[in-house]
C-alpha positions in Angstrom: -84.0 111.9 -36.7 -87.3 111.8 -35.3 -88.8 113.4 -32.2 -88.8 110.3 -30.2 -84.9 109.3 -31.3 -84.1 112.5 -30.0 -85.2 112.3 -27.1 -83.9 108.7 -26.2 -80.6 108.7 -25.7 -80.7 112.1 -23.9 -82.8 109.9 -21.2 -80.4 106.5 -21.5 -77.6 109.3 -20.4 -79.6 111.2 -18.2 -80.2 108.0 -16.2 -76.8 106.7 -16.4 -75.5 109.8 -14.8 -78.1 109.6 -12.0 -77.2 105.7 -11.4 -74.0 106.6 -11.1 -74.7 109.8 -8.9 -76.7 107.3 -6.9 -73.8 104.7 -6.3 -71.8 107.9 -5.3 -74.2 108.7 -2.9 -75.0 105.0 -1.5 -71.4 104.1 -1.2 -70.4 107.7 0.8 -73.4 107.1 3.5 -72.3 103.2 3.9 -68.7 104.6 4.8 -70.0 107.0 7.3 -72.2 104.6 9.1 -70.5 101.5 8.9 -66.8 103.2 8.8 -66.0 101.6 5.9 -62.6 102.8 4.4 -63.6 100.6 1.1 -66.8 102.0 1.0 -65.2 105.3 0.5 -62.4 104.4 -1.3 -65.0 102.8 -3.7 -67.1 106.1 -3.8 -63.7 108.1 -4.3 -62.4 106.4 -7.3 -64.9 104.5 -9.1 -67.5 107.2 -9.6 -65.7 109.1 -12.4 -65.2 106.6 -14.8 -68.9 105.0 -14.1 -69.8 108.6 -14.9 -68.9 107.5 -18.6 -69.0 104.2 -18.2 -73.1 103.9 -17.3 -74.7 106.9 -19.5 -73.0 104.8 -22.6 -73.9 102.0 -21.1 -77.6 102.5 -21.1 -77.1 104.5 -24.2 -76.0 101.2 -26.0 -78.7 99.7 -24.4 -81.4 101.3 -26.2 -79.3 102.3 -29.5 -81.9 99.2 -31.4 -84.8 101.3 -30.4 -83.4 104.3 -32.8 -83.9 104.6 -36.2 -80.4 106.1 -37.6 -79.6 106.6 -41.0 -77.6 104.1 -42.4 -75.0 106.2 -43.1 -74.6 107.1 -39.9 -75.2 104.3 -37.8 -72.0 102.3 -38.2 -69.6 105.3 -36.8 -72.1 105.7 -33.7 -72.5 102.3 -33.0 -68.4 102.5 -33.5 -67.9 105.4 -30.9 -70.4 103.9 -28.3 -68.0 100.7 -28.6 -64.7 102.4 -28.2 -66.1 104.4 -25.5 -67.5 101.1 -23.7 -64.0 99.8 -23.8 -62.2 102.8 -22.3 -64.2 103.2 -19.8 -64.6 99.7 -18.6 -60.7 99.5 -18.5 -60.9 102.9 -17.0 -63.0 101.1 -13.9 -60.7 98.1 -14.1 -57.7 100.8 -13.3 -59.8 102.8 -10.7 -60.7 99.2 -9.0 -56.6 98.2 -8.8 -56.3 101.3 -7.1 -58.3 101.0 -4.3 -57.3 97.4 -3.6 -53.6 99.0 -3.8 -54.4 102.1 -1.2 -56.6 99.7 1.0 -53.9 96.9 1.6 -51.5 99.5 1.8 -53.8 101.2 4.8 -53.8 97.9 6.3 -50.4 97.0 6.8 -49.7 96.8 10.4 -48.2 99.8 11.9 -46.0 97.7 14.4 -44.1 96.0 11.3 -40.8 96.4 11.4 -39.2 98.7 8.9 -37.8 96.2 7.1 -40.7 94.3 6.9 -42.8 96.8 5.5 -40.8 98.1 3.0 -40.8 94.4 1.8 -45.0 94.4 1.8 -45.1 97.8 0.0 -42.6 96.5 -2.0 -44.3 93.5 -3.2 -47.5 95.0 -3.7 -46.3 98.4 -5.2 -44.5 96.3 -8.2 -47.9 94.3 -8.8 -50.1 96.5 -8.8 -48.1 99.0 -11.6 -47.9 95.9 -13.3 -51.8 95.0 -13.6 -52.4 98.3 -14.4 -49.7 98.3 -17.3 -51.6 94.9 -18.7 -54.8 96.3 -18.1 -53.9 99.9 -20.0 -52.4 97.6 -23.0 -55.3 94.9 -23.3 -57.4 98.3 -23.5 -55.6 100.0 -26.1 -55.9 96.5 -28.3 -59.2 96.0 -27.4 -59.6 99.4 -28.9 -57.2 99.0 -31.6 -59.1 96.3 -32.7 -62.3 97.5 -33.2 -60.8 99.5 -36.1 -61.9 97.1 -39.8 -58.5 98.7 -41.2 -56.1 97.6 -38.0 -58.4 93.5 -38.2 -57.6 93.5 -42.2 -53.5 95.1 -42.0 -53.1 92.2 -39.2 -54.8 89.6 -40.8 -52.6 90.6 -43.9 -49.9 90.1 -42.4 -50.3 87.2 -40.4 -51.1 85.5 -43.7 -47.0 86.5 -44.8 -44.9 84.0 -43.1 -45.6 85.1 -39.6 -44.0 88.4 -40.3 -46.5 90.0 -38.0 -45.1 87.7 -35.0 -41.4 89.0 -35.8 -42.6 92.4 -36.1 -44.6 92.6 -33.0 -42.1 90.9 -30.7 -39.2 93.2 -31.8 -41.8 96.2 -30.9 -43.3 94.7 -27.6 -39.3 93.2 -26.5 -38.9 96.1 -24.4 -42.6 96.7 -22.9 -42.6 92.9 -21.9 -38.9 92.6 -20.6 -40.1 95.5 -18.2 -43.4 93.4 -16.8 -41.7 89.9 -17.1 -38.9 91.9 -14.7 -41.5 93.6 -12.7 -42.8 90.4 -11.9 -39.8 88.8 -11.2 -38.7 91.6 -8.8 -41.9 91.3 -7.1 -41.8 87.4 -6.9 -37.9 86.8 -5.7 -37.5 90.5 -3.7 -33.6 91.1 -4.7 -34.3 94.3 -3.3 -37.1 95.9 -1.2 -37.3 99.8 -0.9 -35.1 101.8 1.5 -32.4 99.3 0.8 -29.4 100.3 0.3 -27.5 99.0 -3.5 -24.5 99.6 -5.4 -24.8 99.7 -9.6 -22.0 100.5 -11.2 -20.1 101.7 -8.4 -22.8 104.2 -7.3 -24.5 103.2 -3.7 -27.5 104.5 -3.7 -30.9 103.9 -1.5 -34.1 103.0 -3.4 -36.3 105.6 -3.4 -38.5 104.2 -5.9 -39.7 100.9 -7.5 -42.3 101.2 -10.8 -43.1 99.0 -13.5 -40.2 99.7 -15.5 -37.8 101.6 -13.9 -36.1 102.0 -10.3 -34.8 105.1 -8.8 -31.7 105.0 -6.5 -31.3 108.6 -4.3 -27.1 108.6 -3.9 -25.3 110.2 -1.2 -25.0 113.6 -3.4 -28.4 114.4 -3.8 -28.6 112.8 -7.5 -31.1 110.8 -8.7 -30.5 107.5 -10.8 -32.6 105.9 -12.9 -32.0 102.3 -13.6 -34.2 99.8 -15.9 -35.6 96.8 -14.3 -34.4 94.7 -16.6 -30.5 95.5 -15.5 -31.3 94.1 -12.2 -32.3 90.5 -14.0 -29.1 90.8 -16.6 -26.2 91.9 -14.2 -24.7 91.8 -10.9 -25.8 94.3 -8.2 -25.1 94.6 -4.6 -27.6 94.6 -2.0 -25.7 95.8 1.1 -29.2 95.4 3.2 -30.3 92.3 1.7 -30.5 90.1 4.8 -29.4 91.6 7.3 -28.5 95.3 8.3 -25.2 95.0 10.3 -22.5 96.3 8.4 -18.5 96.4 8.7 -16.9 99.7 8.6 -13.3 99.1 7.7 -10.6 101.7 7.8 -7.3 101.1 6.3 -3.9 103.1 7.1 -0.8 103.3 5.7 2.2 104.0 8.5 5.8 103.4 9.1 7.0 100.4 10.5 7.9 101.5 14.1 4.7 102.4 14.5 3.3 100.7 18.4 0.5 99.1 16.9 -0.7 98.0 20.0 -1.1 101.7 21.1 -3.0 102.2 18.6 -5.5 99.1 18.9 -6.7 100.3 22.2 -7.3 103.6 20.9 -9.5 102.5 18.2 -11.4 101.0 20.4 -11.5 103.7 22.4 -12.8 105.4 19.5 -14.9 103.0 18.8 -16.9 103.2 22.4 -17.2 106.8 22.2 -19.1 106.3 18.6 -23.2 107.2 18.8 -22.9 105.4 15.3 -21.1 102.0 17.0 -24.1 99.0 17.5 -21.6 97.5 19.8 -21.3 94.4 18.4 -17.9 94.5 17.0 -14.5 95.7 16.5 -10.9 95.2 15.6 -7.5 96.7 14.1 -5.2 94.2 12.3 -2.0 94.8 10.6 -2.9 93.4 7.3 -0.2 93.6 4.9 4.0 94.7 5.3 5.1 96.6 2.4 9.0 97.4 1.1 8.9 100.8 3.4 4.8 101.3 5.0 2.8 98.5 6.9 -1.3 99.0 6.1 -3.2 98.9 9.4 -7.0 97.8 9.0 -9.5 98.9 11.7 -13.2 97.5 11.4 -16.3 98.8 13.5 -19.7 97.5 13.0 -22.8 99.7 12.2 -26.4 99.0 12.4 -27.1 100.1 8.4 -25.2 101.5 5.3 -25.7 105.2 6.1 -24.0 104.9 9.9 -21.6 102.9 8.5 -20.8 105.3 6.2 -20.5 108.0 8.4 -18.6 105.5 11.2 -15.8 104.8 8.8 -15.3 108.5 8.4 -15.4 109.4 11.9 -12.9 106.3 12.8 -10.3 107.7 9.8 -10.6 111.1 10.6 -9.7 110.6 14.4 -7.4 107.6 14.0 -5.1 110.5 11.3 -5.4 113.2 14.1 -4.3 110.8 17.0 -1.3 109.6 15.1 -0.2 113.3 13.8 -0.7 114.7 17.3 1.0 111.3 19.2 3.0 109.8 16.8 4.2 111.9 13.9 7.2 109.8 13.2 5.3 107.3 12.7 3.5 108.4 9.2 5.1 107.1 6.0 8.8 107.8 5.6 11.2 107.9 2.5 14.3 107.1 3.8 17.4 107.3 1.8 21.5 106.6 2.2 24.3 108.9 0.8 27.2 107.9 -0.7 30.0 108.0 1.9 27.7 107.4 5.0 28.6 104.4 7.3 26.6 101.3 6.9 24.1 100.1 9.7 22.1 96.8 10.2 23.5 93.6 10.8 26.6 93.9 8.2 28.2 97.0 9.9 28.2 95.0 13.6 30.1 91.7 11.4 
């Protein structure tokens, strides 16, 4: 190589680093005077990858003005490729996510809760999946630019469409999880903070990503479910459209139990709750078994985890007020002897 060859693409980089240095720099200043949260948003997360992107920019840029050995020429001109590709989707990735942190700065802060976890919902699930496509058209792209990778798939694609077989068993599971990203974002079954039940488990979600949401349960433990279940089987959204909740209690006790007495106090209960929203309450006897009658009492709460802890409360009192008031009246076994006279109706005949 030459003395001039040497010294080219040590400049082409040199000023690539300085453009980008200066885009740093012009972008940082326009945020301070103008306030711009873009502006620095911009500065913050698109300088590093125009730190590659625009040294091998410029360095492609002048690569005809070298005189490389032909032996050498076709991997460099190979490397400055692949590297052009990375770090243009590189910037692609950096520009989703300041579009994702700037909506998600601009959301309102007097939205309802229920209305922003629908927005941060919405946008969360689109912008993992752009990033996903953009990450996978890269790696192609990429992939590509390999002869050996154009020749094994042209090979292939010339067999019967084996290729298209191949690559859709492989890509079955990458794509179900977009196509149901997408889906979740588009319909909104569920939105997070909402509270769900899979598989018996009720569980809030605590996070929604391009694949994969997590549920936080009652215990402390963390579930991980795929997408994809939430398009293939049934779920329960106990916040879907509305928060109000029933809280129902059910009670087995003897028959001569005053049911009555024990209506008002529920509701007495009931009033004293913090975890009542006062819209509604109620105790019914709902079914009359062979010896127990099942009393139901029902209390409305404003969401799942009060009506959670409401339905405990209301059991927990309603069992002490009926051991300390009326302990006859829990569930009896009562049996007859031989020899004993008979009672009812057929001993009075």
């Amino acid at each position: 190589m030459d003395t001039p060859d040497f010294w080219i693409p040590h400049v082409a980089v040199i000023l690539g680093l300085l453009a980008a240095a200066l885009f740093q720099a012009l972008t940082w200043r326009y945020a301070r005077r103008r306030q711009s949260r873009l502006a620095e948003l911009m500065a913050r997360h698109a300088t590093r990858p125009l730190l590659l992107l625009l040294p091998v920019l410029f360095g492609r840029v002048v690569q005809p003005l070298m005189h490389l050995q032909p032996a050498v020429a076709p991997a460099v001109r190979h490397i400055v490729t692949l590297l052009l590709i990375f770090g243009l989707g590189w910037l692609l990735i950096a520009l989703i996510s300041v579009l994702d942190e700037y909506l998600r700065e601009g959301i309102p802060s007097g939205l309802s809760g229920a209305g922003r976890a629908r927005i941060l919902t919405r946008m969360g699930v689109l912008f993992r999946v752009l990033t996903a496509a953009v990450i996978l058209v890269t790696a192609a792209a990429m992939l590509i630019t390999f002869p050996e990778v154009r020749a094994i798939g042209t090979s292939i694609l010339a067999s019967a469409g084996i290729a298209g077989v191949i690559l859709g068993i492989a890509a079955r599971p990458g794509l179900e999880g977009l196509m149901a990203g997408l889906h979740v974002a588009l319909t909104e079954p569920f939105h997070l903070d909402d509270t769900v039940v899979v598989e018996g488990d009720q569980g809030r979600v605590e996070e929604i990503t391009s694949t994969y949401v997590v549920l936080a349960l009652w215990d402390g433990r963390r579930v991980v479910v795929p997408l994809a279940y939430f398009l293939q089987k049934p779920f329960q959204n106990l916040s879907r459209s509305a928060t109000g909740l029933l809280a129902a209690v059910t009670l087995e006790v003897d028959y001569s139990t005053p049911v009555a007495a024990l209506r008002e106090e529920v509701g007495r209960l009931v009033a004293a709750s913090k975890l009542w929203d006062g819209q509604s309450w109620n105790l019914q006897v709902t079914e009359a078994g062979e010896r127990t009658i099942q009393l139901r009492a029902v209390a409305s709460a404003a969401d799942p985890a009060r009506q959670w802890d409401l339905r405990c409360e209301i059991r927990e009192k309603l069992v002490q007020h009926v051991q300390e008031r009326y302990p006859w009246a829990l569930p009896r076994v009562r049996s007859v002897t031989a020899g004993d006279p008979p009672s009812g109706p057929a001993a009075e005949s």
